[in-house]
C-alpha positions in Angstrom: 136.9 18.6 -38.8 136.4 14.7 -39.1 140.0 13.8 -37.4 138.7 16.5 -34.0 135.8 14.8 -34.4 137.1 11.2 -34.0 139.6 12.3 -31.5 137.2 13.1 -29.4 135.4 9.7 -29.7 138.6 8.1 -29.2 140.1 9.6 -25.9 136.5 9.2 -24.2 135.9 5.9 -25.7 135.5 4.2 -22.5 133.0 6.6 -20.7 130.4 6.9 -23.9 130.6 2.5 -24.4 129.5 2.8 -20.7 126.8 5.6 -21.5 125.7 3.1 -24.4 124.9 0.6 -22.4 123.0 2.8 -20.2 121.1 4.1 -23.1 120.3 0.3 -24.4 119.2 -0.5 -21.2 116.7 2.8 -20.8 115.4 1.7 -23.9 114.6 -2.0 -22.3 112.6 -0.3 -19.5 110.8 1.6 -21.8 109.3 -1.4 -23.5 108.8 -2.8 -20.4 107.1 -0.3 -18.5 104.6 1.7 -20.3 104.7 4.3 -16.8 109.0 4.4 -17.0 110.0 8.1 -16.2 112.5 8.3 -18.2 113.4 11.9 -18.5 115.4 12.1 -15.5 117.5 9.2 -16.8 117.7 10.8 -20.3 119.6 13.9 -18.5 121.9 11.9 -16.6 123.2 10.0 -20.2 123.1 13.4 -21.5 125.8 14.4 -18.8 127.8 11.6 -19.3 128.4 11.5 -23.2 127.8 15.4 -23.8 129.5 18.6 -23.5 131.1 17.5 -20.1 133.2 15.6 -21.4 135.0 18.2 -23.4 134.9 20.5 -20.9 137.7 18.4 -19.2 139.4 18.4 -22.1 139.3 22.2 -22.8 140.8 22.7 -19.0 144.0 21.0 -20.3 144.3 23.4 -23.2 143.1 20.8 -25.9 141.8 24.1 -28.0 145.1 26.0 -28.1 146.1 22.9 -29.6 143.5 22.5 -32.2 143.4 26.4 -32.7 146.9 26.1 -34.5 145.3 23.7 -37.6 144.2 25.1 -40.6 140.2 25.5 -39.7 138.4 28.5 -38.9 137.3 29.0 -34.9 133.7 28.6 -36.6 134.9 24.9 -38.1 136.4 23.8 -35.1 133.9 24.9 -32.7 130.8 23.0 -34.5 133.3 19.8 -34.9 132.9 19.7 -31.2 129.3 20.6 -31.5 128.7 17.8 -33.1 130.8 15.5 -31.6 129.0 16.4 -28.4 125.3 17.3 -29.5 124.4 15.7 -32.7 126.1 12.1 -33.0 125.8 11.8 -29.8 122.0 12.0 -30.1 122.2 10.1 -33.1 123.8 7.1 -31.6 122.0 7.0 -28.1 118.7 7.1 -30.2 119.7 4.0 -31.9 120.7 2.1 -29.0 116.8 3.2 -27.2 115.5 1.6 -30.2 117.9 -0.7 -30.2 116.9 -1.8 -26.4 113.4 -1.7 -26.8 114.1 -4.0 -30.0 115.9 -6.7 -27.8 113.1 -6.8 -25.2 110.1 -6.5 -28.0 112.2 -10.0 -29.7 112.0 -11.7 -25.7 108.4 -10.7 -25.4 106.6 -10.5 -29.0 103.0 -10.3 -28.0 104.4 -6.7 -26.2 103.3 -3.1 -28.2 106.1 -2.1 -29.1 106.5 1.5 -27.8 108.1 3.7 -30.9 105.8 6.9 -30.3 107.9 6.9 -26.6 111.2 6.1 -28.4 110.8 9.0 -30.7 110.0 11.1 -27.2 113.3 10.1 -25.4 115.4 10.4 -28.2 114.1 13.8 -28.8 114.7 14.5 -24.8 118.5 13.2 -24.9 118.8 15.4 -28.6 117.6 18.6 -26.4 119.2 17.6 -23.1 123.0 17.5 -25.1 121.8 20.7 -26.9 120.6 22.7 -23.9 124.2 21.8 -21.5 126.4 22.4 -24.6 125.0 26.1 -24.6 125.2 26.2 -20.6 129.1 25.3 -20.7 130.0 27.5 -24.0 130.2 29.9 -25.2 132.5 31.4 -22.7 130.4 34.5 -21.6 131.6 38.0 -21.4 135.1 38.5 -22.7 133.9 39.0 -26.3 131.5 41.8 -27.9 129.5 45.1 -26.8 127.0 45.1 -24.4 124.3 43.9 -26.6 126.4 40.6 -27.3 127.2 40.2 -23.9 123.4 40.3 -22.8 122.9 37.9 -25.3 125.5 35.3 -24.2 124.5 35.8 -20.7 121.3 35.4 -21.6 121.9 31.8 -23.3 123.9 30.9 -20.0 121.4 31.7 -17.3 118.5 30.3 -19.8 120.7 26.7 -20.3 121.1 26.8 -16.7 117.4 27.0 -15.6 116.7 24.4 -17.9 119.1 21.9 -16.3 119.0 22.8 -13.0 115.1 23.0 -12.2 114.4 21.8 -15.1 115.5 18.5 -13.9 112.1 18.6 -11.2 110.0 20.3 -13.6 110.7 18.1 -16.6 110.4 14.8 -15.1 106.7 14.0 -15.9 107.2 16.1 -19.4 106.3 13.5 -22.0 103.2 13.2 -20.2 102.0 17.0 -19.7 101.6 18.5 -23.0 102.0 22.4 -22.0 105.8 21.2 -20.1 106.6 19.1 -23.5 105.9 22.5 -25.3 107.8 24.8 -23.1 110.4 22.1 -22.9 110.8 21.4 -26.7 110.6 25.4 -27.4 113.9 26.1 -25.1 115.1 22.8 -25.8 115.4 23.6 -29.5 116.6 27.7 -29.0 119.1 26.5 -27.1 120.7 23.7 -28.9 120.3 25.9 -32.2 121.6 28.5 -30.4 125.0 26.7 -29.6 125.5 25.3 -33.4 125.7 29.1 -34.3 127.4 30.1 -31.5 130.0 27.6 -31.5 132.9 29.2 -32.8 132.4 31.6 -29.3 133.8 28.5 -27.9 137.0 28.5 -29.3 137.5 32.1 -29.3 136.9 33.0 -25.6 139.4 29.7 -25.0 142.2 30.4 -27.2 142.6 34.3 -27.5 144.9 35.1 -25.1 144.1 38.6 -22.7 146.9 40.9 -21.4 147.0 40.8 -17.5 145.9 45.1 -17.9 142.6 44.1 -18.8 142.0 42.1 -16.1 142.6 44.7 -13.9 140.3 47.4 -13.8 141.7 49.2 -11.1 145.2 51.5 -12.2 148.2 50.0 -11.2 149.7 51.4 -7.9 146.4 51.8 -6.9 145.0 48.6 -5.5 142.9 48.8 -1.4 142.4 45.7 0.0 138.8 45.8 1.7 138.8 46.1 5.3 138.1 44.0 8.1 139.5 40.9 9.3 141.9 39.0 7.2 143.3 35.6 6.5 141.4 31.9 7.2 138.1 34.0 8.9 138.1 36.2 6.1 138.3 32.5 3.7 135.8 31.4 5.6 133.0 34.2 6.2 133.3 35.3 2.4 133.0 31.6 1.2 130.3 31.0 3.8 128.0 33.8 2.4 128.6 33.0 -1.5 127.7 29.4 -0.8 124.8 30.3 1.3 123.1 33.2 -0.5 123.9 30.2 -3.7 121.8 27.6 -1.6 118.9 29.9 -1.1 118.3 30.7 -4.5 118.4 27.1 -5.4 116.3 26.0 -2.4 113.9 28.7 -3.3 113.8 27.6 -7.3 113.9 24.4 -6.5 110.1 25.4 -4.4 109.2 27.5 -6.9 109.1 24.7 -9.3 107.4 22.0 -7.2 104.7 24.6 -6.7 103.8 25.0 -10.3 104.2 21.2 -10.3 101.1 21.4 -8.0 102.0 21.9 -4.3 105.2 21.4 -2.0 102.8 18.8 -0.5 102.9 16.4 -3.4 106.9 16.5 -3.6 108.4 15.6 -0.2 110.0 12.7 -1.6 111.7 15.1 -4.9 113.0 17.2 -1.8 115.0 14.2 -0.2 116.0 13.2 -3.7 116.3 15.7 -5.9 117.4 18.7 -4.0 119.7 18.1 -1.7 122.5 15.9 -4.0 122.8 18.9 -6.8 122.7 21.0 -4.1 126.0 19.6 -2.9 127.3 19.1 -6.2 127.0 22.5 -7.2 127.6 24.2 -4.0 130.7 21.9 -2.5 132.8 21.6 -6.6 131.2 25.0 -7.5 132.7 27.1 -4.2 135.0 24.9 -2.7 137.1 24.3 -6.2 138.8 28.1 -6.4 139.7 27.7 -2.5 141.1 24.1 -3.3 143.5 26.1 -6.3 144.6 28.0 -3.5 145.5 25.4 -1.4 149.4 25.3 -2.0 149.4 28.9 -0.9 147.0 28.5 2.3 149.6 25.4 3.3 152.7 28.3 3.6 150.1 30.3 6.2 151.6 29.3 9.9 149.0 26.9 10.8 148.8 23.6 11.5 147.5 20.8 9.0 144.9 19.8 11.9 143.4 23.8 11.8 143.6 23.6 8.1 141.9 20.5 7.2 139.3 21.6 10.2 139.3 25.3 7.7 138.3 22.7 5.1 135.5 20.6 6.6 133.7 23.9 8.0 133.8 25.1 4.8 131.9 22.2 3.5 129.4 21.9 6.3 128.5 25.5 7.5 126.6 26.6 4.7 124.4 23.2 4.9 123.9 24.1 9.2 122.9 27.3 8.5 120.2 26.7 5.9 118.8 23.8 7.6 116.5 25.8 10.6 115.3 28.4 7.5 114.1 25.2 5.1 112.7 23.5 8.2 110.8 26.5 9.2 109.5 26.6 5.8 108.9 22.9 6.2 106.5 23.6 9.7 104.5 26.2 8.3 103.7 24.2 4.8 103.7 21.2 5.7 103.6 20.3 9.4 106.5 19.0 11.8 106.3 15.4 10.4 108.3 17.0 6.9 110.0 19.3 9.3 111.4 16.3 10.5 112.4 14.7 7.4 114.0 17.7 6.4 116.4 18.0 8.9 117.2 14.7 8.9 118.1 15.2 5.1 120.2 18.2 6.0 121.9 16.3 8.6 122.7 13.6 6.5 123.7 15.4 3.9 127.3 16.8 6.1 128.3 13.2 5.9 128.6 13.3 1.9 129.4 16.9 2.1 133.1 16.4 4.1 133.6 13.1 2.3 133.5 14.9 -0.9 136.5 17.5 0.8 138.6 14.5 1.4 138.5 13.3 -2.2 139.0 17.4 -3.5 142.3 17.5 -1.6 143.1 14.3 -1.9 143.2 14.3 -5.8 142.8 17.6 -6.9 140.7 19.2 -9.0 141.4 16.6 -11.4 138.9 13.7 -12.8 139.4 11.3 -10.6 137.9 14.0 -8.0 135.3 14.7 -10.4 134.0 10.6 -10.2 134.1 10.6 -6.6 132.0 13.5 -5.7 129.6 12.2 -8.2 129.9 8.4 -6.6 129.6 9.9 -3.4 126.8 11.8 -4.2 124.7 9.4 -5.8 125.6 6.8 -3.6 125.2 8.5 -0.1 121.5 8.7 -1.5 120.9 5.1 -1.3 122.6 4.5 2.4 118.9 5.3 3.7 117.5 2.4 1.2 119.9 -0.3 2.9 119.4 0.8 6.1 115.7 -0.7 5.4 116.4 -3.1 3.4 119.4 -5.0 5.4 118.3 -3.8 8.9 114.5 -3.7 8.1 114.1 0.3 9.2 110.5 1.0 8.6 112.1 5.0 8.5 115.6 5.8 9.8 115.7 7.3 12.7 117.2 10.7 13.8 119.6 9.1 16.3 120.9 7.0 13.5 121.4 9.6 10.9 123.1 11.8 13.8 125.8 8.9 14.2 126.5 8.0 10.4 126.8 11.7 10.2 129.3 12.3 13.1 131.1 9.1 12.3 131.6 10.5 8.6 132.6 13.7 9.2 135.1 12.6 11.4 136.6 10.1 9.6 136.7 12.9 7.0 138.4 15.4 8.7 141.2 12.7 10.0 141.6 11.4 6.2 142.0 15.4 5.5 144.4 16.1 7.5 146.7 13.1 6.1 145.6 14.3 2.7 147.4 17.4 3.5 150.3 16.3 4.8 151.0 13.6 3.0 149.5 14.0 -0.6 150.8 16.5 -3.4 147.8 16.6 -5.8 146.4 19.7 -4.2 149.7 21.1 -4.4 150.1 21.2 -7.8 149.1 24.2 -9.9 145.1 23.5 -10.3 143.5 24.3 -13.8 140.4 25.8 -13.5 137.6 23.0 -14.9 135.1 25.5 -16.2 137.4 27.6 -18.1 137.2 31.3 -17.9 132.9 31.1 -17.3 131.4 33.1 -14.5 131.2 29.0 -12.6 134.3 29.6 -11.6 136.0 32.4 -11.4 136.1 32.2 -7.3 139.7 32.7 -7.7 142.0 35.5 -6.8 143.4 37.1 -9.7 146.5 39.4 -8.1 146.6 42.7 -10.1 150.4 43.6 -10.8 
């Protein structure tokens, strides 16, 4: 178990010394700021050093490796438990003391804050807990129906507790009744992923005959009916994403309205929403047509009506839900946060056909994985300089229409010589979430 354990440490050395320093640095602002929100901040670090990590590494087939060693799935599955949950939190708790230690030695006469400490190590304990449970167990290939309403259940509970939980959670530490409810499924989850763990190894290493995938007999197969090829790609992708954004737009709400009122949280809308929104819908929906690729390249079209296939697919989910969030917008809050929200669906196409360029550019690989996230995160700030460097009191509409033109442009050019020139998206693509219900967007051919 110890030589998993340190293997892991040592072939993602580089990303956690990088997540340390953020976590020495959180633990600076803490002692500086007695107000620092730090709970947001807490779940990014979380993302970094946690589960995700091994999650690329599973994708490669890392566990049919390690399920050949004398260990039981049980062993092996809470080696990685704790190499992703508790040292982690471990480590990351001393370096927020450690932080808050440095700045409390600059400034002595400061209090220094350890009741706060012991509240965002707590937060990154749970956080790491709570996302190694939403990424494993695998779900649903294992046990009768009781176990598999169990599993799911784990899954859909991990993911509300990341995904609004991200909005709802940000003033926790603060509100006592959202610190209980947070520290109550904080601490069912990440217990129940210690027992659960060896779930991980087994729904990743057993191997399935191709019958069982099947459920129809062989011989037997009917296509559905209807129109076929790229408009049937791009209708059935188009719904799935957009019925996908809804519910998220609409939890999302749902949330800010126990947080007190939509009114109070225009600015969690522009920030919040909208770049997990494209994460999630864009690497989510996008990522089984991009392992498909290699076979939509032999279809008689053009790279220029392919790589076009490839922007819409990115962008017309994010066109059609803009008029229903804006009408939302009107009647709640008035036209002035109409306004602002289609100016943040607008801009959001730009990041959106960027993040298609990278996709086919690399892959589904890791290096695509860092630039959607850089493109993400950093396409939130582009509104920040605009003030800053050219002294915009607000960015105007015009503006945002012209970046976002400009963008999408520029990505469907870089597209198209993406697909004719690059061989990444070629390549067979491994599936990055395994066999979990995330991604299984693919087509499975029944023989």
């Amino acid at each position: 178990m110890k030589r998993i354990i340190l293997d892991h440490f040592r072939r993602w050395w580089w990303i956690l010394a990088l997540g340390s320093v953020f976590a020495f640095v959180q633990g600076w602002f803490i002692a500086d700021n007695a107000k620092y929100a730090f709970e947001f901040w807490i779940l990014l670090l979380a993302l970094w050093t946690g589960a995700n990590l091994l999650s690329l590494d599973l994708r490669h087939g890392v566990v049919r490796a390690v399920a050949v060693l004398p260990l039981t799935a049980r062993q092996i599955g809470r080696s990685w438990w704790l190499a992703t949950v508790a040292i982690p939190a471990i480590a990351l708790a001393a370096l927020l003391f450690w932080g808050a230690g440095m700045f409390y030695h600059f400034h002595p006469g400061r209090v220094f804050p350890a009741d706060r400490l012991v509240m965002a190590s707590l937060f990154t304990l749970l956080w790491l807990g709570s996302l190694f449970t939403m990424i494993f167990p695998t779900p649903g290939f294992f046990g009768n129906g009781w176990e598999r309403a169990r599993t799911y259940f784990f899954s859909v509970l991990s993911m509300m507790m990341i995904l609004p939980g991200m909005v709802f959670f940000q003033d926790a530490s603060k509100k006592p009744f959202k610190f209980a409810i947070f520290l109550g499924v904080g601490a069912l989850l990440t217990i129940a992923g210690w027992f659960r763990a060896e779930r991980l190894v087994l729904g990743r290493a057993s191997f399935r005959l191709a019958a069982l995938q099947c459920k129809a007999p062989r011989g037997r197969h009917q296509a559905s009916d209807g129109v076929g090829g790229i408009p049937f790609l791009i209708s059935t992708t188009f719904v799935r994403t957009f019925l996908n954004g809804m519910a998220m737009v609409a939890l999302m709400l749902l949330v800010m309205a126990l947080q007190g009122g939509v009114n109070s949280h225009v600015i969690e809308i522009q920030t919040s929403i909208f770049p997990f929104l494209l994460f999630f819908l864009i690497y989510l929906q996008f990522t089984p047509v991009l392992r498909l690729l290699r076979f939509l390249r032999t279809l008689p079209i053009s790279a220029t009506r392919l790589a076009a296939v490839m922007i819409a697919i990115a962008i017309l989910p994010f066109i059609a839900l803009a008029p229903l969030v804006a009408g939302v917008a009107w009647l709640a809050l008035g036209t002035p946060a109409t306004i602002t929200v289609l100016k943040s669906y607008t801009f959001i196409l730009a990041p959106a056909s960027l993040c298609i360029f990278f996709a086919v550019w690399q892959g589904a690989g890791i290096q695509a994985y860092a630039l959607l996230l850089f493109t993400m995160f950093g396409f939130q700030q582009v509104p920040l300089w605009l003030q800053v460097f050219f002294h915009y009191p607000e960015v105007p509409f015009s503006l945002t229409g012209k970046i976002v033109a400009l963008c999408v442009l520029l990505a469907f050019l870089l597209t198209r010589r993406a697909l004719m020139h690059s061989s990444h998206a070629y390549r067979i693509q491994a599936n990055p979430f395994g066999q979990s219900p995330m991604g299984r967007g693919q087509v499975r051919p029944c023989v």
